[in-house]
C-alpha positions in Angstrom: -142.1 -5.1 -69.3 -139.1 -4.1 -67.9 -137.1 -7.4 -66.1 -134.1 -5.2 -65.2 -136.6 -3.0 -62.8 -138.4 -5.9 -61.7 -135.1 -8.0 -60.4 -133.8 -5.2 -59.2 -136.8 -3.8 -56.8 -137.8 -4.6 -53.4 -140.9 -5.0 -51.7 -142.5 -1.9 -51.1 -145.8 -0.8 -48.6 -147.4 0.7 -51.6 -147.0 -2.4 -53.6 -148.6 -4.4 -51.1 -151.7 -1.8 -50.7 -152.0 -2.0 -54.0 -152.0 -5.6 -54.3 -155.8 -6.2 -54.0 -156.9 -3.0 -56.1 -156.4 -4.6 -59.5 -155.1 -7.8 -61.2 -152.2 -6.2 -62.8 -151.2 -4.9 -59.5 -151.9 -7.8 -57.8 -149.7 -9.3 -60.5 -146.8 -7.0 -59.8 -147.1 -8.3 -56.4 -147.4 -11.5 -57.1 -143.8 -11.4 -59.0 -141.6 -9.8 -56.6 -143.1 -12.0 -53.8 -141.9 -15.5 -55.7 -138.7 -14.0 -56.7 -137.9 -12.3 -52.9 -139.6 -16.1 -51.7 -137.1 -18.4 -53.7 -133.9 -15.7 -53.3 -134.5 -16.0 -49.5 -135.3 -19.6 -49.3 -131.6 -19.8 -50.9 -129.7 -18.0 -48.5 -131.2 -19.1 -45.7 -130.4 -22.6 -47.0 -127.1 -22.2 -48.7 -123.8 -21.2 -47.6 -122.9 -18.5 -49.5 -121.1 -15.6 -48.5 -122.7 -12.8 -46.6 -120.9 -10.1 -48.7 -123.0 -11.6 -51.9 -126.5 -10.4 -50.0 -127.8 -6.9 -49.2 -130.9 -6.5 -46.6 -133.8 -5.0 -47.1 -136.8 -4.4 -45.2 -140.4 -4.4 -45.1 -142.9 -3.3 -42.1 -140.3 -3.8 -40.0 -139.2 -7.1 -41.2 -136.0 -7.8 -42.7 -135.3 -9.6 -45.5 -132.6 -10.1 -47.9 -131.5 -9.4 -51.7 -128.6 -10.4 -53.6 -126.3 -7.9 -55.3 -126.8 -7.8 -59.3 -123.0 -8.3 -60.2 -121.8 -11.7 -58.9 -119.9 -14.2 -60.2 -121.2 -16.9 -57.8 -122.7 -19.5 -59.0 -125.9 -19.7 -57.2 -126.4 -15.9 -57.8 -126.2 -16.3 -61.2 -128.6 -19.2 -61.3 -131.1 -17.1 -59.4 -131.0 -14.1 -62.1 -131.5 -16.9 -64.6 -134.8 -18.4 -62.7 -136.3 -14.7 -61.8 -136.6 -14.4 -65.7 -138.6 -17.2 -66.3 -140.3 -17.0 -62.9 -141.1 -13.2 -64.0 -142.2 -14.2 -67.7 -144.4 -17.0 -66.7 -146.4 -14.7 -64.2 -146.5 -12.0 -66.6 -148.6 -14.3 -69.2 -150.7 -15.8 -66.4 -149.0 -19.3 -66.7 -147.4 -20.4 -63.9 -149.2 -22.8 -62.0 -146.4 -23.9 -59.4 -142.7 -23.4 -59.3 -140.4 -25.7 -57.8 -136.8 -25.3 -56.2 -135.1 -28.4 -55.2 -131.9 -28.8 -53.2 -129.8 -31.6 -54.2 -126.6 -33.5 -53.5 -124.6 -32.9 -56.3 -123.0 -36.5 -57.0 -126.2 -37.8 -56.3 -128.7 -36.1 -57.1 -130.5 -37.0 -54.1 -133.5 -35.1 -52.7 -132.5 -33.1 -49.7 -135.5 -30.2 -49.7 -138.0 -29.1 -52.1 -140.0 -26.3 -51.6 -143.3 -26.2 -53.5 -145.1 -22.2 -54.3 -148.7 -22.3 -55.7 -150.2 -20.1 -57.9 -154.2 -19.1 -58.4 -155.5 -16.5 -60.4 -158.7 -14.7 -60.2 -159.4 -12.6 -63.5 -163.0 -12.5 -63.5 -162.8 -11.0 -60.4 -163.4 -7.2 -60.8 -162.8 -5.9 -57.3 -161.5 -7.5 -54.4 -163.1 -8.2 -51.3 -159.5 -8.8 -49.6 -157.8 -6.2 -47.0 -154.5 -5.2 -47.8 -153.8 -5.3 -44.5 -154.2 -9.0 -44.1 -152.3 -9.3 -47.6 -149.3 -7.2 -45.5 -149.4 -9.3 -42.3 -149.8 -12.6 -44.0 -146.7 -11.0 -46.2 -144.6 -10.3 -43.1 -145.7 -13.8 -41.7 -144.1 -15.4 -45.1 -140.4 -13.7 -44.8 -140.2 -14.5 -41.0 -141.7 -18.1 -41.6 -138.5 -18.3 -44.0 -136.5 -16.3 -41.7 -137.6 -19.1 -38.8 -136.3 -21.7 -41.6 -133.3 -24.3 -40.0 -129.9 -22.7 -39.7 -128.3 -25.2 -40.9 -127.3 -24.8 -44.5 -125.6 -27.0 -47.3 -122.4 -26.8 -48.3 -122.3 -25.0 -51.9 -119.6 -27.2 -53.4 -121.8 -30.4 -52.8 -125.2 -28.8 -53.6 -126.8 -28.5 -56.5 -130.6 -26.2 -57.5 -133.1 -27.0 -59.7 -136.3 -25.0 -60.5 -139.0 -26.6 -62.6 -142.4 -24.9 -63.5 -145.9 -26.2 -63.9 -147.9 -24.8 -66.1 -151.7 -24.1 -66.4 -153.8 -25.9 -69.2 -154.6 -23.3 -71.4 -150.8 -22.7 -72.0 -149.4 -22.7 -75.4 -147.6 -26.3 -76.3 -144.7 -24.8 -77.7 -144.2 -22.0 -74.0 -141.1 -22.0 -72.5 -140.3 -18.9 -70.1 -136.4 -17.4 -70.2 -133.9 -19.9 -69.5 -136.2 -22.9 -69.0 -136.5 -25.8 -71.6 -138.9 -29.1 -71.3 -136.9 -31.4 -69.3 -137.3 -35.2 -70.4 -136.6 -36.6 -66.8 -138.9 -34.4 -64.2 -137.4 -34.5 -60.7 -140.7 -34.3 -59.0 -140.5 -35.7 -55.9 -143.0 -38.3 -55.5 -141.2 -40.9 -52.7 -141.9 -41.3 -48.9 -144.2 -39.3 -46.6 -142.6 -36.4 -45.1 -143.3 -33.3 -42.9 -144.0 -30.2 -44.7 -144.1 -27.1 -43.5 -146.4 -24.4 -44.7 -144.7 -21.2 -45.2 -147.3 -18.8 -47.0 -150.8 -18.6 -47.3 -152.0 -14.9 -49.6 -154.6 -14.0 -50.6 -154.9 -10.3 -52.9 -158.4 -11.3 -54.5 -156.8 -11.5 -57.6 -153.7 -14.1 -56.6 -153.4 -16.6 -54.1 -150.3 -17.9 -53.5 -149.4 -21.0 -51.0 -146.0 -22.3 -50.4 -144.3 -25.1 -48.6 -141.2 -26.7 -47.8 -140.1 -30.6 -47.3 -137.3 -32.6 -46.7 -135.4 -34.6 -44.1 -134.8 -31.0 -42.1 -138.2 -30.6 -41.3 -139.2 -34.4 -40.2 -136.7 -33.4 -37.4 -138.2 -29.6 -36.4 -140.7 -29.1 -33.2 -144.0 -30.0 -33.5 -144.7 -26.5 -31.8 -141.3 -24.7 -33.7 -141.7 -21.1 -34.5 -140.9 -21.9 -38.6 -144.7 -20.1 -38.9 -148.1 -19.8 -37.8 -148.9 -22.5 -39.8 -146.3 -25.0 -39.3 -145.5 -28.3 -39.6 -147.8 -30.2 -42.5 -147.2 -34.2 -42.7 -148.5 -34.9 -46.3 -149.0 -37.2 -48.5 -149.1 -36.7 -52.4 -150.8 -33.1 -53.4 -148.6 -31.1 -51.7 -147.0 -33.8 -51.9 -148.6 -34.5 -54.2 -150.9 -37.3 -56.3 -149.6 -37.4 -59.6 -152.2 -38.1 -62.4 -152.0 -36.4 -66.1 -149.3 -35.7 -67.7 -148.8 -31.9 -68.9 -146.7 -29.6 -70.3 -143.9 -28.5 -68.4 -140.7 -25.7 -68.0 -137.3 -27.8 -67.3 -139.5 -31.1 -66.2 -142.5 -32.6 -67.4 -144.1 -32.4 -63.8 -147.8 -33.5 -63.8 -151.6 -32.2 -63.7 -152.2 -32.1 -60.3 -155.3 -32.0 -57.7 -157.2 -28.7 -56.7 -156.9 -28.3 -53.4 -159.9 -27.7 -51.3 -160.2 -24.4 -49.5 -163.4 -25.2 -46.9 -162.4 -26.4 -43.0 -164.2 -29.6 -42.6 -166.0 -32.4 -44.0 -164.2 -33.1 -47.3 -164.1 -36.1 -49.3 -160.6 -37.6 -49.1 -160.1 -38.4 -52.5 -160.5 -34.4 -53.8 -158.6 -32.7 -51.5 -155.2 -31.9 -50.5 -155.2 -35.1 -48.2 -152.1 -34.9 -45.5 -153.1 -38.2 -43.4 -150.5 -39.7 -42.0 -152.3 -43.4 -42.5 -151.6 -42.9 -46.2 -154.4 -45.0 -47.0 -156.6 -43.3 -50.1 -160.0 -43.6 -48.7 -163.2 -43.3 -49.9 -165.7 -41.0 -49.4 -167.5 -42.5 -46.2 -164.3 -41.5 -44.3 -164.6 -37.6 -43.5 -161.5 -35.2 -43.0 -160.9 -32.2 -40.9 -158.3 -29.5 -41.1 -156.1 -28.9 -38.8 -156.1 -25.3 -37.4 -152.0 -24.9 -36.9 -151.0 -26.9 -40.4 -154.0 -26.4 -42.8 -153.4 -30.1 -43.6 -156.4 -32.3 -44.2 -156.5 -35.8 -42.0 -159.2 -38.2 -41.6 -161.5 -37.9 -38.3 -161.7 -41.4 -38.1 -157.5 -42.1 -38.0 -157.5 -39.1 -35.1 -160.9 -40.9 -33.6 -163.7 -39.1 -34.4 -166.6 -40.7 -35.8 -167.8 -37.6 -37.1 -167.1 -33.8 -37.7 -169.5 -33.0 -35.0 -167.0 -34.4 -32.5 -164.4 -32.5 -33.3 -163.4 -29.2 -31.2 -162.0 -27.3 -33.6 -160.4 -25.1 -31.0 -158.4 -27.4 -29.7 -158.0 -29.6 -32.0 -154.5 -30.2 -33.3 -153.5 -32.9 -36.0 -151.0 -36.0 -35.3 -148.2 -34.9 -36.9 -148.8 -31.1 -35.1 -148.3 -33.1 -31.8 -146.2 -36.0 -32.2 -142.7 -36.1 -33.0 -141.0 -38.8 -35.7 -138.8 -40.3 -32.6 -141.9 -40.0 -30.1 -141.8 -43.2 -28.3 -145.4 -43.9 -29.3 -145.4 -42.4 -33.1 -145.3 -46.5 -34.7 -147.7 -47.6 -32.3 -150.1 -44.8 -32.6 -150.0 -44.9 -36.6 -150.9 -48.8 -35.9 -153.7 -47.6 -34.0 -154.8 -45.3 -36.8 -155.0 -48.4 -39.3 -157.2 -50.2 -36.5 -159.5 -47.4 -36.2 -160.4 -47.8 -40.2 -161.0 -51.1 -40.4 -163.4 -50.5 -37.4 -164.9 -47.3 -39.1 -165.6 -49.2 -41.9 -167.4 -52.1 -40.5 -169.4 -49.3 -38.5 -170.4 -47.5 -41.2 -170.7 -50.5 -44.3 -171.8 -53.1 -41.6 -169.5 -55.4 -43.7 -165.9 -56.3 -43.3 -163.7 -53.9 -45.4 -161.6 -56.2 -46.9 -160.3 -54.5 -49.6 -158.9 -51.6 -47.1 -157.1 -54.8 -45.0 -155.6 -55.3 -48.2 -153.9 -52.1 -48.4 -151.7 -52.3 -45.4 -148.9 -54.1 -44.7 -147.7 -57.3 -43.6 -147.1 -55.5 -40.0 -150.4 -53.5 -40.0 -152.6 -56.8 -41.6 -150.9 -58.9 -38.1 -151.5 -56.1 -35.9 -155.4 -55.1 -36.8 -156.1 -59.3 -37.4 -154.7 -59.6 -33.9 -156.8 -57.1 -32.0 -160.0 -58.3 -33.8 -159.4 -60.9 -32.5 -158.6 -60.1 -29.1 -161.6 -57.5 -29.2 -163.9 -60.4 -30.4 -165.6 -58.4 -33.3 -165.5 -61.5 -36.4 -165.5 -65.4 -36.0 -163.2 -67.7 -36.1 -163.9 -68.9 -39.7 -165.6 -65.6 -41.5 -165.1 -61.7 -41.4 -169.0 -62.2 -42.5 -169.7 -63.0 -38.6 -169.1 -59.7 -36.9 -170.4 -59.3 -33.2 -171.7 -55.6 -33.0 -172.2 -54.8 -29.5 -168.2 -55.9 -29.0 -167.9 -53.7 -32.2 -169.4 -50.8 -30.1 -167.1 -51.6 -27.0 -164.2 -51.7 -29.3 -165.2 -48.4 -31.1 -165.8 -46.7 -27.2 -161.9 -47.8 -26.4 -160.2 -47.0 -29.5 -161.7 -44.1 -30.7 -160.6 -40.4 -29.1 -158.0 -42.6 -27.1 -154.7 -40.2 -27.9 -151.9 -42.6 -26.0 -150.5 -45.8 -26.1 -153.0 -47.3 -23.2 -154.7 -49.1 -25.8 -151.4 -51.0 -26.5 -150.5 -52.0 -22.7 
């Protein structure tokens, strides 16, 4: 294997027609697309001199590369990564790679961006089109191309890249320039939008990647960052975190497989983007939302079932509602409403143990309209009237304003 050649090239049409032939050519792919992914994520993010970058171009769509010789810092760093990035996919043991934009004195979180990695040995011929591999290609470098313009400052920023491995990875692994970091910096905090940036698919590799931080909770629900833009989520991508593993520069942990089908998953095994945050059980169905590919639950967006749901028009909450929407609190109140009603429609019991998970704020609101809706007595959540259950499930449910709170 030949690492000079590899940082060096660009994409290339043959590369991608090839791409769903074999695996090895789907792995050759599969290299340069992380490496041009993460090189363009930096400059569109960073502030570093044009006369560092050179542009290239593929179907039509530019793109840029950096020039070999630099002294600049970042440039440097990125040579350093693309080794271990190159390595790891080589020996089929990247699982994810993440590249983190922080504040330098701080070391706080401004954007991480999150690329997936499945691999497909067994499979001895791929039933994939290149063609959709190139146009899902070209929709990946213009999502990024689509990304904020504003950038960080180089002298206050600082990148980290930390890989994830997969199981059957030698202990003692650790691709070029990487080393087992003792303090991980996976970012495990506050809900926030993500955007999805790529979704390919050779047969042989998929790769996903998204992008989070403070810079997207402020985009357009309907902004042009990609065809599939705009993903509020939770922990997976976010992620849950669960067993530890293994890990290049951070000892980042086993995380959940994320379920590929459209509709009708249970919450607690899927990539679960809700914005209610609550981890539900399996009573409460989820959907997928068509423009983010995030998964919410039918029963927060008021659907009592998947058969409700049109998925042609169908967009998710955080696809239509901006963070400063005037209704965005009240309508996430509602959400928590609608669960505790789903669940004494479908366990025909009071769900006490989900009232437990909210907050002071939520417990006052959803106690409040209970009580106001007349669905449990004054003494006992045991006493629940079920025809004002039915009236209160009619008014809440597929109700997409604030009239509910007037």
């Amino acid at each position: 294997m030949s690492t000079k050649t590899e940082i060096s090239a660009a994409l290339t049409n043959l590369q991608v027609q090839n791409s769903t032939k074999t695996f090895n050519l789907s792995k050759q792919f599969a290299k340069r697309l992380l490496r041009i992914g993460t090189l363009n994520i930096l400059y569109r993010r960073l502030d570093i001199p044009e006369e560092e970058f050179t542009q290239a171009n593929f179907a039509g769509t530019p793109y840029m590369l950096f020039k070999r010789k630099s002294t600049n810092t970042f440039i440097k760093y990125f040579h350093s990564v693309s080794m271990g990035i190159i390595d790891a996919l080589e020996k089929d043991y990247l699982k994810e790679l993440y590249l983190y934009i922080l504040k330098k004195d701080t070391k706080e979180l401004q954007e991480k961006y999150n690329f997936k990695v499945k691999y497909n040995k067994d499979n001895e011929k791929s039933t994939d089109k290149s063609s959709d591999v190139k146009v899902a290609t070209i929709e990946f470098l213009k999502a990024i191309a689509n990304l904020s313009p504003k950038k960080f400052s180089s002298n206050d920023t600082e990148i980290s890249v930390e890989f994830l491995f997969n199981d059957d990875v030698p202990k003692d692994y650790q691709p070029p320039n990487f080393e087992n970091a003792k303090n991980p910096l996976y970012f495990d905090a506050e809900v926030q939008r993500v955007i999805n940036l790529c979704d390919i698919n050779t047969g042989f590799h998929k790769i996903k990647c998204y992008g989070s931080g403070l810079v997207f909770n402020d985009s357009k629900p309907n902004s042009v960052v990609s065809s599939r833009t705009d993903l509020h989520m939770d922990s997976d991508d976010i992620e849950t975190v669960e067993n530890q593993t293994e890990k290049s520069n951070a000892d980042l942990s086993e995380a959940r497989t994320v379920d590929e089908d459209n509709i009708s998953i249970i919450s607690t095994d899927i990539n679960l983007t809700c914005p209610c945050v609550w981890d539900l059980d399996d009573v409460y169905q989820t959907t997928k939302c068509p423009r983010c590919f995030g998964f919410v639950h039918l029963a927060c967006h008021g659907y009592l079932s998947a058969e409700d749901v049109d998925q042609q028009t169908f967009l998710c909450f955080h696809c239509t509602h901006r963070i400063d929407d005037e209704d965005y609190e009240n309508l996430k109140l509602l959400m928590k409403l609608r669960i505790i009603l789903f669940g004494i429609y479908t366990k025909r019991q009071f769900p006490i143990e989900l009232l437990e998970l909210g907050s002071m704020e939520e417990r006052k609101f959803i106690l409040s309209r209970l009580e106001i809706l007349k669905i449990v007595g004054n003494d006992s959540f045991s006493d629940i009237n079920y025809e004002n259950l039915k009236e209160a499930i009619a008014q809440t449910f597929n109700t997409q304003n604030s009239q509910f709170f007037q």
